[in-house]
C-alpha positions in Angstrom: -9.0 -20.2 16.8 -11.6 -17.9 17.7 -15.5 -17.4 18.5 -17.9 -15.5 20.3 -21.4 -16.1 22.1 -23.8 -13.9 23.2 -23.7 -12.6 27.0 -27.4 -12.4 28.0 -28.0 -9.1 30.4 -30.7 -10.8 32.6 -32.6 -7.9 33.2 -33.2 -7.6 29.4 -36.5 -8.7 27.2 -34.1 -11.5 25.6 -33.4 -13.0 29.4 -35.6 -15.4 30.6 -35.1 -13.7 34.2 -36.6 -10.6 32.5 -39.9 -9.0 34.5 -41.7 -6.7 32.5 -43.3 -5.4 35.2 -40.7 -4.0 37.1 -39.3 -0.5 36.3 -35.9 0.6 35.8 -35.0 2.0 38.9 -36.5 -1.1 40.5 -33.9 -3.3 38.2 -31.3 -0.9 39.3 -31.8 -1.2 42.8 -32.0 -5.2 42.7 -28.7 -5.4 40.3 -27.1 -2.8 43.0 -27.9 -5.0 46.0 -26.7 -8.3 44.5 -23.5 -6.5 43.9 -23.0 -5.2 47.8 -24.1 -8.6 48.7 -21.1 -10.1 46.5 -18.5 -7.5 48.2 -19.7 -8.7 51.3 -19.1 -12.1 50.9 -15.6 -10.9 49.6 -15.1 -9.0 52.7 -16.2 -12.1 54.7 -13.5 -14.4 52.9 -10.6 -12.0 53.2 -11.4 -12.2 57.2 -11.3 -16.0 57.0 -9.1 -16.9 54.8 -6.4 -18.4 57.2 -9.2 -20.6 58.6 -12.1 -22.4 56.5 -15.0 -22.7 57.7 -16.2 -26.4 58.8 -18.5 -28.2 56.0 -22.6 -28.6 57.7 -23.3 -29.3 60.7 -25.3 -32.5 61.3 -28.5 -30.7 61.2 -27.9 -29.8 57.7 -29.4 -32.1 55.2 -26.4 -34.5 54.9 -25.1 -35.3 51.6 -25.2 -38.7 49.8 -23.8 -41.4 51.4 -24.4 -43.9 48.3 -21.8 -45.3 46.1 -22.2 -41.7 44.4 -20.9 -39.7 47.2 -17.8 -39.2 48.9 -17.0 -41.7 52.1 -15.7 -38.7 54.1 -16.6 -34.7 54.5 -13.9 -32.6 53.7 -13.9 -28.6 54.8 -13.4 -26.1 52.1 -12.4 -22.8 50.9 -15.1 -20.1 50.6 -15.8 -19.0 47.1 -18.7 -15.8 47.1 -21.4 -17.0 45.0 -22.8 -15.3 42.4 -26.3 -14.7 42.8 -27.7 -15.6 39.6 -25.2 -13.4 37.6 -25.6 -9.8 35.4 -25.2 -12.2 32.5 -26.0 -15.3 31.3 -24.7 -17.6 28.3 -25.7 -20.6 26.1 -23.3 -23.8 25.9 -24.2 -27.6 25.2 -22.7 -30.4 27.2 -22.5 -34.2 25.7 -23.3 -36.5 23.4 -26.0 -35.6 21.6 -25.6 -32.2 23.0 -27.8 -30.5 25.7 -28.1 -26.8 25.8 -27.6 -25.4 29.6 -28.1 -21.6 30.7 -25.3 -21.1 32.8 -24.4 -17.5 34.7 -21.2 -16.1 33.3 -18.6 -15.3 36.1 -14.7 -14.8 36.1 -15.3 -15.0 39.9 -15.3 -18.7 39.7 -13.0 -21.2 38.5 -15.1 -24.6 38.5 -17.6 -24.4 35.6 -20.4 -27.1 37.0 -23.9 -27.5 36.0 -26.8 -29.8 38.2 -26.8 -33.6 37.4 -29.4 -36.7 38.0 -29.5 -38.1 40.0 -29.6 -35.5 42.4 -30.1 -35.8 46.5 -31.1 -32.2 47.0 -31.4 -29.8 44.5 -32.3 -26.0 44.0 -35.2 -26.1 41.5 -34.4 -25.6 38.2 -36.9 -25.4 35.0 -34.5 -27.4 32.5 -34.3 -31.3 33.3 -31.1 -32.0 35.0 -28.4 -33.1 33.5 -28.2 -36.7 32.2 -24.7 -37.9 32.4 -25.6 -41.4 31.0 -27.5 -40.2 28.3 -24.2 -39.0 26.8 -21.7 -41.2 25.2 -18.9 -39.0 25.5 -19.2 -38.1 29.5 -16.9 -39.3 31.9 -16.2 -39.1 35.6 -12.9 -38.3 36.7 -10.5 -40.3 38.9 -9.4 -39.4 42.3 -5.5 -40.2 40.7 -6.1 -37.8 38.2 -4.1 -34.6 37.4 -7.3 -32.6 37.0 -8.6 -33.9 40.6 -5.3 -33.3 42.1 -5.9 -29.3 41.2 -8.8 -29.1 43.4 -7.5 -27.7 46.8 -7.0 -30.8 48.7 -9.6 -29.6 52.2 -11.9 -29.0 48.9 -12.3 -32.5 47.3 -12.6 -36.2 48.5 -12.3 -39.9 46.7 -15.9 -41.6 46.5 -16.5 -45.2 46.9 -16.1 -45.7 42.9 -12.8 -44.3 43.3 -14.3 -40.9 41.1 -13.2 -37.6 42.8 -15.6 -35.4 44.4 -15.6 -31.8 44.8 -17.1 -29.5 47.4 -17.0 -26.0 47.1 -18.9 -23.3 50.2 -20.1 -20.3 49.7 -20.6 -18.1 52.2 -21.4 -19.6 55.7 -24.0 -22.4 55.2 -24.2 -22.3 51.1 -22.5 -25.9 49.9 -22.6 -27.4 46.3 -20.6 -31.1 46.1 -20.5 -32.9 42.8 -18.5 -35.3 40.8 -15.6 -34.1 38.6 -16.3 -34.8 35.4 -15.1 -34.8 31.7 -17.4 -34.4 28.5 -17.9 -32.3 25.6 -18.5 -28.9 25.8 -19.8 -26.7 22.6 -20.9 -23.3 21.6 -23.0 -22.3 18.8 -20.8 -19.3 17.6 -22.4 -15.9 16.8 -21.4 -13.5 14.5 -18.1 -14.3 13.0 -16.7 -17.8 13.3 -17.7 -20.9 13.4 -19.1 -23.4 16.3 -16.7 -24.6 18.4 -16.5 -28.4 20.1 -14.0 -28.8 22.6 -14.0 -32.7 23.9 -13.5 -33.7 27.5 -13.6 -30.7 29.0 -14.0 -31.0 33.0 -16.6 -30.1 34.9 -18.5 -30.3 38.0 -21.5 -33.2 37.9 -23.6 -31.7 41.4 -25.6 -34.2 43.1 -26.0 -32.0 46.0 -26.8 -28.1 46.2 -27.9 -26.7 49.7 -28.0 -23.2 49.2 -29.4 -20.3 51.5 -29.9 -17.5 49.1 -32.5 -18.1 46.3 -30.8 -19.0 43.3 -32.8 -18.4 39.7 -34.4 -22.0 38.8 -33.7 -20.4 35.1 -29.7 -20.8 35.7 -28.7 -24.5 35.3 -25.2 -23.8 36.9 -22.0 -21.5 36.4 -19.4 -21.2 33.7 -16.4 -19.9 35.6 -13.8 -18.1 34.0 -11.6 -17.3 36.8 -8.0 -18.0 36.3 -7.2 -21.0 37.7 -6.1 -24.1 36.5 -9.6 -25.7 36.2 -11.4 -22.6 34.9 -12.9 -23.1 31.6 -10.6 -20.4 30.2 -7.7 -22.2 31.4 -9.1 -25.4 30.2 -9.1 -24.3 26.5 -5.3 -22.7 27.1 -4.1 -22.9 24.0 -7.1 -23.7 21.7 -8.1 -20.2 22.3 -4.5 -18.4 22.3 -5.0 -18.3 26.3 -7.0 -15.3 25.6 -11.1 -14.7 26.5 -12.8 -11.1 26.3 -16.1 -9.7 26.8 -18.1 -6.1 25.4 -20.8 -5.4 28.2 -24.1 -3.0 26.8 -25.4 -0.7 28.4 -28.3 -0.8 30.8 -30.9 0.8 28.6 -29.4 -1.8 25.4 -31.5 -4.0 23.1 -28.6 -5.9 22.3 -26.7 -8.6 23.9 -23.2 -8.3 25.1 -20.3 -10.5 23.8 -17.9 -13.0 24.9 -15.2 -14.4 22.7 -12.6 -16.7 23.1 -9.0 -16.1 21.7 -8.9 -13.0 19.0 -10.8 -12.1 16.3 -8.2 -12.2 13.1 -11.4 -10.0 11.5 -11.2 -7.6 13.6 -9.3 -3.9 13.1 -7.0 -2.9 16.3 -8.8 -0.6 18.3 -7.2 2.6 19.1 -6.8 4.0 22.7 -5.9 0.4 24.4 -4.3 -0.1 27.5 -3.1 -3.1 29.4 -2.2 -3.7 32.8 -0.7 -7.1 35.0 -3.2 -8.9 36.6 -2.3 -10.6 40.1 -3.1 -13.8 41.6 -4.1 -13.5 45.7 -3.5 -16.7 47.4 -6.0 -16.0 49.5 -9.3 -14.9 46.4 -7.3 -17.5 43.8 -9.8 -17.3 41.6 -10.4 -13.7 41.2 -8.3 -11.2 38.9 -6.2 -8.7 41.2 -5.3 -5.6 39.6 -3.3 -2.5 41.1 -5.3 0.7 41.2 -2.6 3.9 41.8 -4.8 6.3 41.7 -8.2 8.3 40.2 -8.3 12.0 38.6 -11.7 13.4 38.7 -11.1 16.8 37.0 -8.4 18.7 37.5 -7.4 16.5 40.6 -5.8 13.4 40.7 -5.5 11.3 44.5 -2.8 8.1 45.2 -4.0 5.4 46.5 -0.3 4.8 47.7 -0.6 1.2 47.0 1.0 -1.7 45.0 0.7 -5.7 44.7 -3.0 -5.8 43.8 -5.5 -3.7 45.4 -8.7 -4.4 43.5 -10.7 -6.8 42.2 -12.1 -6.8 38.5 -15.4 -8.6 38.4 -17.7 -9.6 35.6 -20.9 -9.7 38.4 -21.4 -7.0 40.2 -22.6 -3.5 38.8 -21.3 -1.4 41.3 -17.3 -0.4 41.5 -16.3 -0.7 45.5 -13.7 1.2 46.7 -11.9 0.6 50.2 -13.4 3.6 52.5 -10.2 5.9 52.7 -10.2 5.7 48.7 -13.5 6.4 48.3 -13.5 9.4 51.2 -10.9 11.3 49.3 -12.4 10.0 45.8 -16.0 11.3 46.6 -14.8 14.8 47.9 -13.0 15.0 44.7 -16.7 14.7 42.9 -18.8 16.7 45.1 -15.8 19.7 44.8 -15.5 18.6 40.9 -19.7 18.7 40.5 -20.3 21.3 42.7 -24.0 20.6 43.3 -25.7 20.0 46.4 -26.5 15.9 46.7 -29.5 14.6 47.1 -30.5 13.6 50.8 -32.8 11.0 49.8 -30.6 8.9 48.2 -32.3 5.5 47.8 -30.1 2.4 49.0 -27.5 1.3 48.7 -26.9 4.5 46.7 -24.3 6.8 48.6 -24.2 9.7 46.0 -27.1 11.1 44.1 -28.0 14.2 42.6 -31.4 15.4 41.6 -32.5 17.3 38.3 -29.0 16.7 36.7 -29.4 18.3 33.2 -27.2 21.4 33.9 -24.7 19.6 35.2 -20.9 19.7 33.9 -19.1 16.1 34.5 -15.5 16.2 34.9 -13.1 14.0 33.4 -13.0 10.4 35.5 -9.6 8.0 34.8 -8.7 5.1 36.8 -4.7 5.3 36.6 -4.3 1.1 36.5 -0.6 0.4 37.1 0.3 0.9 33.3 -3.3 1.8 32.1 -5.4 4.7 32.3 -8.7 3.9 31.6 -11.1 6.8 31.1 -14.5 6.4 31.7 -17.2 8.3 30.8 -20.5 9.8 32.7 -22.8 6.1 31.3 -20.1 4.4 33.6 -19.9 6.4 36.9 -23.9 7.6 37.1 -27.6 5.5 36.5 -30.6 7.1 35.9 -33.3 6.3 38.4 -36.9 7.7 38.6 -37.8 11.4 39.9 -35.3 12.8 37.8 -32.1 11.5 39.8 -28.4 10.4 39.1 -27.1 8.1 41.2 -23.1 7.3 41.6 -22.3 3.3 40.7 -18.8 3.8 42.9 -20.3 2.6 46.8 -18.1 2.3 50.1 -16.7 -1.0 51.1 -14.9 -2.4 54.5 -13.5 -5.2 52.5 -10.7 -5.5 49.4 -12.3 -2.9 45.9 -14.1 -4.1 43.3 -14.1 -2.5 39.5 -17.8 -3.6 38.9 -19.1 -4.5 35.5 -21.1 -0.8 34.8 -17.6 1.1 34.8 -16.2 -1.9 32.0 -19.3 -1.2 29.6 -18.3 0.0 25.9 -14.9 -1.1 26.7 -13.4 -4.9 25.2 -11.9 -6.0 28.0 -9.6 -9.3 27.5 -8.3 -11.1 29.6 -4.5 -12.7 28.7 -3.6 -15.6 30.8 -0.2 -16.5 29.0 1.2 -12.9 29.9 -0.9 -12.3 32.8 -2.5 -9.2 31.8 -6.3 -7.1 30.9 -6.7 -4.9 28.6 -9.3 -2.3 27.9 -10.3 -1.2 24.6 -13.1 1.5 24.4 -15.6 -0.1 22.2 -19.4 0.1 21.1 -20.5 -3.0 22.0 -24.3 -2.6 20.9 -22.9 -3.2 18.0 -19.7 -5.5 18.5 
């Protein structure tokens, strides 16, 4: 089977984040520092992965302690948070169904949305969810296969014998729920029809304690990460194990897509290319992939590298590369452009060039171990005000990142049965 729903950009006028008042460079800037705040937190989590952080300190609003909460505090993995996403989708939960807005991330395995009754909260506009105003919901039990996939320093038995979850991000940044089972649906755009899928599990948070200001328009996260528990898993073979999105571009009136297992409709797309995808033990619920080298131009630099050496995310804008990749990848441009770059360039921008029209751009490809995906100018460069280009490829101490901007106007699907992404260059506008 296979369906597709739309995939919000939230700077757009269909978002409900959208601010007409701000410009586009201003957009640009804020997308640009949510996505060095993401690699951050990535760089934070490689340096402590072989010890996890302890859950809040007494200070910290506690969490419940009734017969909803868990009767001990477990510590937990780090997973980085993701803001309130680039996009956002539509799904209902329950019995009758209720719609959620929930940020789109294949960062995140856990889909999980805010429940009632809650002990602390971030604000959101939508009630919260109701779990006994649906008569298909369920909690999970602490015996259960589904709990037993939750890292074990990440989940806990409450007094009702119902597992509970607890996932960090960052430092001080905890959400803890209770794993549970229900209906999810999507109203189906385009081709296809709606699609129901019954007890599908989730987490149920009671308790959100979060540092950085998270949208009160999101209700919660849809993760499509790949483990066992992601909601791509979850549908397995329903879906063919298969998921892909079509990201617009910035400047786009339309939304992007996401679909779910293949579109029988559809004519193969010339020009695709597929690569393995890695697991880390240490980011389990990101999609490693193994970047051998760049050409800008005539000139092509190994990264020397094998085993998974960069992350492909679905949140941030900007493509990070590890700083001796991108000190021989940005000579390459500057030698490739030759233009003078700007000195002004506006942060966290490390390569901008003013009054651009005359400029030639050079062939970019990112050799992916089997795949070379060539990107064009719309991926590598934004437009700000005062007439400037700015590169979306930044500097990073931490693992690389292949950021959303350099996947729009491709298809890019994600195969978990043969562990592998694909890239298929595509006008999404019009997917």
């Amino acid at each position: 089977m296979g369906f597709s729903i739309d995939l919000i950009p939230r700077h757009s006028p269909m978002s409900p984040l959208y601010n007409s008042k701000m410009t586009q460079t201003e957009l640009v800037k804020g997308a640009a520092m949510r996505s060095i705040a993401r690699s951050k937190l990535l760089d934070f989590i490689g340096q402590n992965e072989s010890s996890p952080p302890s859950p809040p300190s007494p200070s910290s609003p506690s969490p419940p302690s009734s017969s909803s909460s868990s009767s001990s505090s477990a510590e937990s993995a780090i997973t980085p948070v993701p803001d309130h996403g680039e996009y956002l989708m539509r799904f209902s939960l329950g019995t009758p169904q209720v719609e959620r807005l929930a940020i789109f991330d294949t960062g995140s395995d856990l889909s999980w949305v805010q429940c009632s009754p809650c002990k602390t909260c971030y604000p959101q506009d939508a009630p919260l969810y109701d779990p006994t105003q649906s008569s298909t919901y369920m909690d999970v039990a602490c015996d259960s296969q589904a709990c037993t996939l939750i890292p074990q320093n990440q989940r806990d038995c409450g007094n009702s014998k119902q597992c509970i979850y607890l996932q960090q991000y960052g430092e001080s940044s905890i959400t803890i729920g209770k794993l549970s089972s229900d209906t999810v649906s999507f109203g189906s755009t385009g081709m296809g029809q709606a699609a129901t899928f019954p007890e599908s599990v989730f987490g149920c948070a009671f308790y959100s304690n979060f540092t950085f200001e998270i949208s009160s328009k999101a209700n919660g996260i849809v993760g499509l990460g790949p483990g066992p528990l992601s909601l791509a898993s979850q549908l397995g073979d329903q879906i063919g194990h298969k998921f892909s999105y079509c990201m617009v571009p910035f400047s786009s009136t339309s939304t992007g897509k996401l679909r779910f297992g293949s579109n029988p409709n559809q004519a193969p797309t010339n020009g695709v290319v597929s690569t393995p995808f890695i697991i880390n033990p240490s980011l389990p619920s990101y999609y490693l992939l193994n970047l051998e080298g760049i050409t800008v131009g005539q000139k092509k630099m190994l990264t020397g590298q094998s085993g998974g050496n960069i992350i492909i995310d679905s949140v941030p804008i900007l493509t990070h590369l590890e700083q001796r990749i991108y000190a021989d990848f940005i000579s390459s441009v500057k030698e490739a452009f030759n233009v003078e770059a700007a000195e002004d360039a506006p942060n966290p921008f490390e390569f901008c060039v003013s009054n651009p029209s005359s400029m030639n751009f050079p062939e970019f490809v990112f050799h992916f171990t089997g795949a070379d995906v060539v990107l064009n100018p719309n991926n590598l460069f934004i437009a700000l005000d005062n007439n400037m280009i700015c590169m979306t490829v930044v500097p990073t101490t931490g693992i690389s990142i292949f950021g959303n901007w350099a996947q729009i106007n491709f298809q890019v699907e994600y195969d978990l049965g043969e562990k592998k992404v694909s890239f298929a260059p595509t006008n999404c506008s019009s997917y």
